[in-house]
Residue frames as a rotation matrix with the C-alpha (Angstrom) as fourth column:
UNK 1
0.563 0.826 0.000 0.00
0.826 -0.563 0.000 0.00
0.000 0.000 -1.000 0.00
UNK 2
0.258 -0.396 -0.881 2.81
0.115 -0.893 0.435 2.25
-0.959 -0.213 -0.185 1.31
UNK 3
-0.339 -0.940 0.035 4.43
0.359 -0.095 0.928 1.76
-0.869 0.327 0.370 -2.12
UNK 4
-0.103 0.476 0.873 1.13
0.924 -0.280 0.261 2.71
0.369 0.834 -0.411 -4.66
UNK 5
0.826 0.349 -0.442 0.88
0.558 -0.616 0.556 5.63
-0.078 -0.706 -0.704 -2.13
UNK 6
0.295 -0.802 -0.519 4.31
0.037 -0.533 0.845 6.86
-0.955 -0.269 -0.127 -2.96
UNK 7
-0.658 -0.555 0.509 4.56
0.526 0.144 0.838 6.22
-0.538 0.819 0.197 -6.34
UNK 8
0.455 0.728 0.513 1.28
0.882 -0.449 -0.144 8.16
0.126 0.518 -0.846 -6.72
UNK 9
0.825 0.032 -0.564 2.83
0.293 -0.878 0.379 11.23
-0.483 -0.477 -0.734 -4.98
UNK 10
-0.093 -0.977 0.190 5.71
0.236 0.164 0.958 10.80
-0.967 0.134 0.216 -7.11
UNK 11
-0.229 0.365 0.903 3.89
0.972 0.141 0.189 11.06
-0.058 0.920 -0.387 -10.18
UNK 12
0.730 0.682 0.038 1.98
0.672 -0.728 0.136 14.22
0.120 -0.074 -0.990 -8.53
UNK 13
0.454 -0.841 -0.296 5.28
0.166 -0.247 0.955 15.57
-0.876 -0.482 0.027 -7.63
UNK 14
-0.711 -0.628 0.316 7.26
0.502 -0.138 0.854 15.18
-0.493 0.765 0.413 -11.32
UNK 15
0.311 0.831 0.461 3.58
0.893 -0.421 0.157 16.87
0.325 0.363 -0.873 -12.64
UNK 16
0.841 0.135 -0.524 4.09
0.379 -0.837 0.394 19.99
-0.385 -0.530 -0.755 -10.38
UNK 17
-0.154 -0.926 -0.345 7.88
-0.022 -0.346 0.938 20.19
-0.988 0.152 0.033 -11.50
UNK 18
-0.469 0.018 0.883 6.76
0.864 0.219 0.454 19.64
-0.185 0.976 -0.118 -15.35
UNK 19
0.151 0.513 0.845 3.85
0.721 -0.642 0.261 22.19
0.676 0.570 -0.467 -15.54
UNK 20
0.899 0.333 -0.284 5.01
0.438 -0.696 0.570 24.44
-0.008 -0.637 -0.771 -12.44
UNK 21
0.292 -0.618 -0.730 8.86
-0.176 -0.785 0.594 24.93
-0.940 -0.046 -0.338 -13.33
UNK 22
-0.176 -0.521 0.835 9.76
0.603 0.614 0.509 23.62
-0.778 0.593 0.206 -16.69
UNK 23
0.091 0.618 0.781 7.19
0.938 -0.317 0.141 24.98
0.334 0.720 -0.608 -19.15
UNK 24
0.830 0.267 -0.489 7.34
0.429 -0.867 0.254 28.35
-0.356 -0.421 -0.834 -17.23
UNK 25
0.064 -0.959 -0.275 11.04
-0.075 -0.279 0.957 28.73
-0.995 -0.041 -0.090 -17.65
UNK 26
-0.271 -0.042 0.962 10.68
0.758 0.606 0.240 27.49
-0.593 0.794 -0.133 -21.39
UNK 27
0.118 0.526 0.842 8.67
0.967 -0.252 0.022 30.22
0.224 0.812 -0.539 -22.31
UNK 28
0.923 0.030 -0.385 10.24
0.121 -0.969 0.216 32.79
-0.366 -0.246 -0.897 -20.55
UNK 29
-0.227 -0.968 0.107 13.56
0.242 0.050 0.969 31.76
-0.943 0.246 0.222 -22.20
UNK 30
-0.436 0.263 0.861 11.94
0.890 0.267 0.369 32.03
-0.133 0.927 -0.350 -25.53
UNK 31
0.631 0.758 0.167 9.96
0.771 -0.637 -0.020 35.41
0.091 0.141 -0.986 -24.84
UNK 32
0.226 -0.677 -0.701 13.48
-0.035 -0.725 0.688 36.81
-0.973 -0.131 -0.188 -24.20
UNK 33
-0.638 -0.425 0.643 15.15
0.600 0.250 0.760 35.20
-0.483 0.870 0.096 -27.57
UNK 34
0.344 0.781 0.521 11.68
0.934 -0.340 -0.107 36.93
0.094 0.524 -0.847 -29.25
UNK 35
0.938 0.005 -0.348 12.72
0.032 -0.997 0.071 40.32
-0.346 -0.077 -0.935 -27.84
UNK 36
0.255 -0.871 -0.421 16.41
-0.073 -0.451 0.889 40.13
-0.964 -0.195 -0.179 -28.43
UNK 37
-0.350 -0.071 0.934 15.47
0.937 -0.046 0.347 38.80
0.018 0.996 0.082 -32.28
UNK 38
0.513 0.857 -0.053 13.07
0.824 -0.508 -0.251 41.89
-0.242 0.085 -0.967 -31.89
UNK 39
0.752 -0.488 -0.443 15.77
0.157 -0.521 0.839 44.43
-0.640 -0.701 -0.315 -31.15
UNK 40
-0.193 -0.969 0.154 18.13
0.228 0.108 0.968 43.30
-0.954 0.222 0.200 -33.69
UNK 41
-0.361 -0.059 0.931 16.03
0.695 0.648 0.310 43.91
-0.621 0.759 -0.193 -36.51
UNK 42
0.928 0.366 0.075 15.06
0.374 -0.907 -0.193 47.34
-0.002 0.207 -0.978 -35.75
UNK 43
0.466 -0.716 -0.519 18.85
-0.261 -0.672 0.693 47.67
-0.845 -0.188 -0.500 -35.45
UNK 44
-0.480 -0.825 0.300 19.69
0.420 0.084 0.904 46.18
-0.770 0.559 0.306 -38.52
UNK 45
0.158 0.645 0.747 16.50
0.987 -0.091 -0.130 47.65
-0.016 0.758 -0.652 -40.40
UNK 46
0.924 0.072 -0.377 17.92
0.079 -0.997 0.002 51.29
-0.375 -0.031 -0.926 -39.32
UNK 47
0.203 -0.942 0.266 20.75
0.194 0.305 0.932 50.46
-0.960 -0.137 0.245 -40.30
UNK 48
-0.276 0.091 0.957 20.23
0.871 0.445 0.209 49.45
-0.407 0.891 -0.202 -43.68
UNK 49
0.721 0.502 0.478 17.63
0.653 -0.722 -0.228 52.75
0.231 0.477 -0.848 -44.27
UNK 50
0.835 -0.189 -0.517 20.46
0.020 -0.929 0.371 54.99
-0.550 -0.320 -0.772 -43.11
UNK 51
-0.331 -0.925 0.187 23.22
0.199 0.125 0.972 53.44
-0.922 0.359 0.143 -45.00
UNK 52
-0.050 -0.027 0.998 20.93
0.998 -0.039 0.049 53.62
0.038 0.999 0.029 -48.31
UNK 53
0.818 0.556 0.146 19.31
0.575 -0.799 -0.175 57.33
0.019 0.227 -0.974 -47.38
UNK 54
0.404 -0.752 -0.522 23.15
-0.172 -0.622 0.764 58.49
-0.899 -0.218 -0.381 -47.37
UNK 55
-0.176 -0.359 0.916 23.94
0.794 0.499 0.348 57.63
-0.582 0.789 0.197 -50.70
């Protein structure tokens, strides 16, 4: 008994660490990468318009 009784809480336990730190962290690692793709492309799209509008 003790051992379906621990292997249940174990289960409930690797849940809590799957959908309470994993996935969180996942998508805050990814919502940075979004901003820092974000960032670069307004720096390389000014770029670009200032290098042609000086011509």
């Amino acid at each position: 008994m003790a051992r379906i009784v621990l292997s249940i809480l174990g289960v409930l336990l690797a849940l809590y660490v799957v959908f309470g730190l994993v996935i969180p962290a996942i998508f805050g690692v990814l919502k940075f990468v979004l901003i820092i793709a974000v960032i670069g492309f307004v720096a390389v799209a000014a770029v670009t318009v200032v290098g042609r509008l000086s011509k």
